[in-house]
N, C-alpha and C positions, 0 to 999 in steps of 0.2 A: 504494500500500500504506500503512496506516494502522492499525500497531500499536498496543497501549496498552505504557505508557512500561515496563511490567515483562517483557513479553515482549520486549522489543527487548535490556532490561537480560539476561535470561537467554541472548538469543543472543548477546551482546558478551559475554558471560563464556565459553561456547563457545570461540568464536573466538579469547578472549585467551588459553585456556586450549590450546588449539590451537599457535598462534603461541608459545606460550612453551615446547612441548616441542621445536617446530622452531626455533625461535633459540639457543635452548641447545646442541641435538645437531648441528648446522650449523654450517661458518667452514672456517677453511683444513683442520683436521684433522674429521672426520668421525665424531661417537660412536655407536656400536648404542645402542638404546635401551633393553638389558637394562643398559651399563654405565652411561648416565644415569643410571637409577633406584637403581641402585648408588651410585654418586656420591652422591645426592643426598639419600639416605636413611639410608646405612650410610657413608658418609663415606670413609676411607682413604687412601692414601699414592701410589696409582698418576698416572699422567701423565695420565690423563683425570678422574680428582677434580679435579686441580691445575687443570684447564684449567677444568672446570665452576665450582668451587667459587671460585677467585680473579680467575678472567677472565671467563669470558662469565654467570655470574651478578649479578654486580655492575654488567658492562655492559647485559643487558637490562631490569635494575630501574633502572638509571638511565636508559633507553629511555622505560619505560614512565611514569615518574614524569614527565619529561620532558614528556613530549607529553600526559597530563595537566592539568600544571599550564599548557601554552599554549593547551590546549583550553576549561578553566576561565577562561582570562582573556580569548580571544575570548567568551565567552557574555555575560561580563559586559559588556563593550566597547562589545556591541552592545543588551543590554539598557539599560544606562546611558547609551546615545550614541541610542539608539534607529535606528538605522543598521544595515543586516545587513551593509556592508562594514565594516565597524569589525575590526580585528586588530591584536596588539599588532606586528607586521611590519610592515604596510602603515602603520599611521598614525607611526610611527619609534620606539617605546618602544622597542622590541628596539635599535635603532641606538642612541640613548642609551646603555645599559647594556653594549652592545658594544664603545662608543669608552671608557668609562670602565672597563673593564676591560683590554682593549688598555693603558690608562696605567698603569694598575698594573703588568702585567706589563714592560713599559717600565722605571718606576721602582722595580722588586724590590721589591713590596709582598707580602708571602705571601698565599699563597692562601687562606687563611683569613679574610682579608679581601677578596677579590673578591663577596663577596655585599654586602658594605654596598657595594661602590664600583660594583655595578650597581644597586642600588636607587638611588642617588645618582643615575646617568645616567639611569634609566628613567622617574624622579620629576621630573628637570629636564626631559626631552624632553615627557614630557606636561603640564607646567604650559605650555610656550608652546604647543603645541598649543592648549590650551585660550585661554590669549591672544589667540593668532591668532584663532580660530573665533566665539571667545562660548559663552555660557552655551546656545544654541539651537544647536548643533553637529548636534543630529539633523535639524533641517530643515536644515542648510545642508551636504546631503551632500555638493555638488561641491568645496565651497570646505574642507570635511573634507578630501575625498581631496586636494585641491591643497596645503593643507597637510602631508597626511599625507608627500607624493609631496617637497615642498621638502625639512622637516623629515628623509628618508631620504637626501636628496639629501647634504644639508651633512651631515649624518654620516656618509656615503660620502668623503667629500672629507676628515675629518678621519681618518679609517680609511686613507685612502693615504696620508696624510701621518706617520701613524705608522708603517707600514710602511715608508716611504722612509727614517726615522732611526732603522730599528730595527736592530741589529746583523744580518748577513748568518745566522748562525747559528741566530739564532730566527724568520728568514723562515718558513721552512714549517709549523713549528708552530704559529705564529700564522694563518698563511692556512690551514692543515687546520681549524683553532679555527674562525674565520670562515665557514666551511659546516656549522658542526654536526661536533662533535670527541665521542664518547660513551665515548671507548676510554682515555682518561687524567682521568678526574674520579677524584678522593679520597676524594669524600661519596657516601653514601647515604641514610645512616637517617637525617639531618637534614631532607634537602627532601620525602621521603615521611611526615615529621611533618610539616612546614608544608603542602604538600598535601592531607593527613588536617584538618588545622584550617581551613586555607581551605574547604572543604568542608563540612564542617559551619554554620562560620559562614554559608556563600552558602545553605545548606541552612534556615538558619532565616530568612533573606529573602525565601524563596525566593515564596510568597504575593504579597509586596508588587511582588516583578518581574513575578508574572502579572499584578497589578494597571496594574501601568506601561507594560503593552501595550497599554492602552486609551488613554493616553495623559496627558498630568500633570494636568490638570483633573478628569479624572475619578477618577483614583489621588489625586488628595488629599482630591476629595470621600467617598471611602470612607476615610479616615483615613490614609491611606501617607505619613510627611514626605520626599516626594520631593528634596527639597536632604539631605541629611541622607544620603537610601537612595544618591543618586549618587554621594557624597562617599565612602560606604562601599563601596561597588563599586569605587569608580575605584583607591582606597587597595588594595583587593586585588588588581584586578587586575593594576596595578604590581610588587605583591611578587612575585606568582605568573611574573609575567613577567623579574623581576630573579632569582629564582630560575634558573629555568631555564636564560638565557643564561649564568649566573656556573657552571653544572655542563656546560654542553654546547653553549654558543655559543650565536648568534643563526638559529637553524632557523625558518626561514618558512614560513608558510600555514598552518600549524596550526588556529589559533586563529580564522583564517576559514572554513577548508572541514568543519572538523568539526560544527559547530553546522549547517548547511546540509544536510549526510549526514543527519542526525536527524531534519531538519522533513521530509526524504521522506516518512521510515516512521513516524515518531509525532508528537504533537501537541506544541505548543510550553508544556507545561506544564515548568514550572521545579521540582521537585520531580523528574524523574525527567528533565529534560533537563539539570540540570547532572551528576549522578554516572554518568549513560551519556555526553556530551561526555568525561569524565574515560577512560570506556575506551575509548570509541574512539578518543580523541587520543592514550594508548598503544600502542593497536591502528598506527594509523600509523604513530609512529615505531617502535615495532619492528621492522613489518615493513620501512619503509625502511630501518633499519639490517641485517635482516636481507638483503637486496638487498647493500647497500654491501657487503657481508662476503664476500658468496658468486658476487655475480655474474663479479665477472675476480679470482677468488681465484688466490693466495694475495696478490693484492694488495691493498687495500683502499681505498673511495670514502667522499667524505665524506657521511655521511647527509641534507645539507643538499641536493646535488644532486636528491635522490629526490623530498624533499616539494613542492621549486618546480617540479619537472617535474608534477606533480598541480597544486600550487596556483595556478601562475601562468595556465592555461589556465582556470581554474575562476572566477580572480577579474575576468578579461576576461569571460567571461562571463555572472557576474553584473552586473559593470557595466552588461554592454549589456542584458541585462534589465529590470533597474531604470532603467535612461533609456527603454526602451520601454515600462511601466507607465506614467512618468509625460506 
């Protein structure tokens, strides 16, 4: 199937629009959908306003922003690395920005600053990345993953070791943190502004990335300063990715499997594959979160387990793929 990118965009608004009455009216207590609309429109004082209005609205627009903005930063990932395994999970930016937040928390840094202290992590994990690799990362996909794969490694290793001196008390909510946490962020309306502007920005790029699939000889021979376009993807990609982890943890596969979904059904045009990546990397985490909420209610999972049970089957697979291409 090989949509064009607006018809794809119009059934992913559907769908998000779908998903967003079912994550709302859904969780341990059960809303009619006369008193949603209620809620939602006429506002009021009742115990299902409350629930709408202060709980599950806040948590599924941090859902949706969410996976968003690590949908947005696999596309670039992999535009810029030229690589289709490229994710900010898999190559360790997320791990970066998860151990440096961890420290904060650690040393009572308020939360208000855990976005600068994951960009700080996400920003250092990718400069040695890029160290390790070279400037040619995209042909050197194995020695990418291998990197990627160490790089996850020793951030795993400094992640248990924070855990192991972290006071008994804030064990679990750091380990709930750690798979994807959507149900205690503070923020909203600030990373669905940085999202809004990451977008736009990759939005007016968006030409010179179609250009960059042909590959840098040829993108520069039509004008694209490809040093320059990489440097500016990677810089977003990173925010978009410190973003994320600093409101809802280090949630994996996103940012791999969504751009992958898209090249199904539409064409790899960057113009309508970055702002549909954007819903349907919402589209996912909601509905994983909507899973976590409901499925052994009134208990609750962390939404991190949902997407590595998609992602992790999906990135083995493409691996083997791409070793059978080549």
């Amino acid at each position: 199937m090989d949509l064009h990118g607006g018809k794809t965009a119009t059934l992913l608004l559907a769908v998000a629009l779908t998903l967003f009455v079912a994550a709302v009216s859904h969780g341990s207590v059960a809303i009619p959908l006369n008193e949603l609309f209620n809620a939602l429109f006429s506002g009021g004082d009742s115990s299902s306003s409350r629930i709408i209005n202060e709980i599950r609205l806040p948590r599924v627009a941090i859902a949706f922003i969410t996976g968003g903005l690590l949908a947005l930063a696999g596309v670039m990932m992999q535009t810029m690395l030229q690589n289709p395994l490229a994710d900010p999970y898999v190559l360790g930016t997320s791990g970066g920005a998860a151990v440096a937040v961890l420290a904060g928390f650690l040393l009572g840094i308020p939360s208000p600053l855990h976005p600068l202290l994951a960009l700080t992590g996400a920003a250092f994990s990718t400069l040695l990345l890029i160290l390790i690799v070279g400037k040619q990362a995209g042909e050197k996909r194995e020695t990418l993953l291998l990197a990627g794969i160490i790089l996850t490694t020793g951030w795993g290793a400094l992640v248990t070791f924070l855990l192991t001196i972290a006071p008994r008390n804030d064990l679990p909510g750091m380990l709930f943190w750690l798979v994807g946490d959507l149900g205690h962020s503070p923020f909203v309306l600030w990373p669905g502004i940085i999202l809004l502007v990451l977008l736009v920005a990759a939005l007016a790029a968006a030409r010179a990335m179609n250009l960059m699939l042909l590959g840098d000889e040829h993108a520069q021979t039509l004008g694209v300063p490809v040093a320059k376009l990489r440097l500016l993807l990677l810089s977003m990609a990173v925010i978009a990715t410190a973003i994320a982890v600093s409101v809802a943890g280090p949630i994996g596969f996103i940012g791999l499997v969504t751009p992958h979904l898209l090249r199904l059904i539409q064409k790899s045009d960057h113009r309508w594959l970055l702002p549909n990546s954007i819903l349907l990397g919402g589209i996912l985490v909601v509905g994983a979160d909507l899973l976590a909420r409901t499925l052994v209610s009134p208990r609750e999972l962390p939404v991190g387990v949902f997407t590595a049970l998609i992602g992790a089957p999906l990135f083995l697979f493409l691996l083997r793929r791409q070793g059978s291409k080549r």
